[in-house]
C-alpha positions in Angstrom: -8.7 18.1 -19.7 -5.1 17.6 -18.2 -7.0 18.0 -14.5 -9.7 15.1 -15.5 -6.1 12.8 -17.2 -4.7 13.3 -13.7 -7.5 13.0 -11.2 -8.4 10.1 -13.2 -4.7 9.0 -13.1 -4.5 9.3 -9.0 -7.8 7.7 -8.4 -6.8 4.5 -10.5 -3.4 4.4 -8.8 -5.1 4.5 -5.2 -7.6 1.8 -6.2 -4.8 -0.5 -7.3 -2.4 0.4 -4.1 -5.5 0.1 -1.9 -6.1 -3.6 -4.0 -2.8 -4.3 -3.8 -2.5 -3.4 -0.2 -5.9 -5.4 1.3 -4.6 -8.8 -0.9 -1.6 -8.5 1.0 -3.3 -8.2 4.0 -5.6 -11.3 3.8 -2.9 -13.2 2.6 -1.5 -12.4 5.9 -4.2 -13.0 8.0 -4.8 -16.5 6.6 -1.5 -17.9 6.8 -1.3 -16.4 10.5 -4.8 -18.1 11.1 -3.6 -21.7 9.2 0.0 -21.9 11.2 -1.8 -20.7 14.6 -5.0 -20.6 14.7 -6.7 -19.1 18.5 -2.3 -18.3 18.8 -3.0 -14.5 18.2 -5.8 -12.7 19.6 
């Protein structure tokens, strides 16, 4: 029971980070392609 609580617990965390994580990204990659777009290839 404890092992399902915490694999359960680990998975959820590394689906948020990994949410978290690609949001950031694209956030990134669209204000890099709105100031300079063709800039950075």
């Amino acid at each position: 029971m404890d092992v399902l609580y915490i694999g359960g617990l680990a998975v959820f965390a590394a689906l948020t980070y990994a949410l978290i994580a690609g949001c950031g990204k694209l956030m990134q990659y669209r204000r890099v392609d709105q100031n300079a777009t063709g800039a950075r290839s």
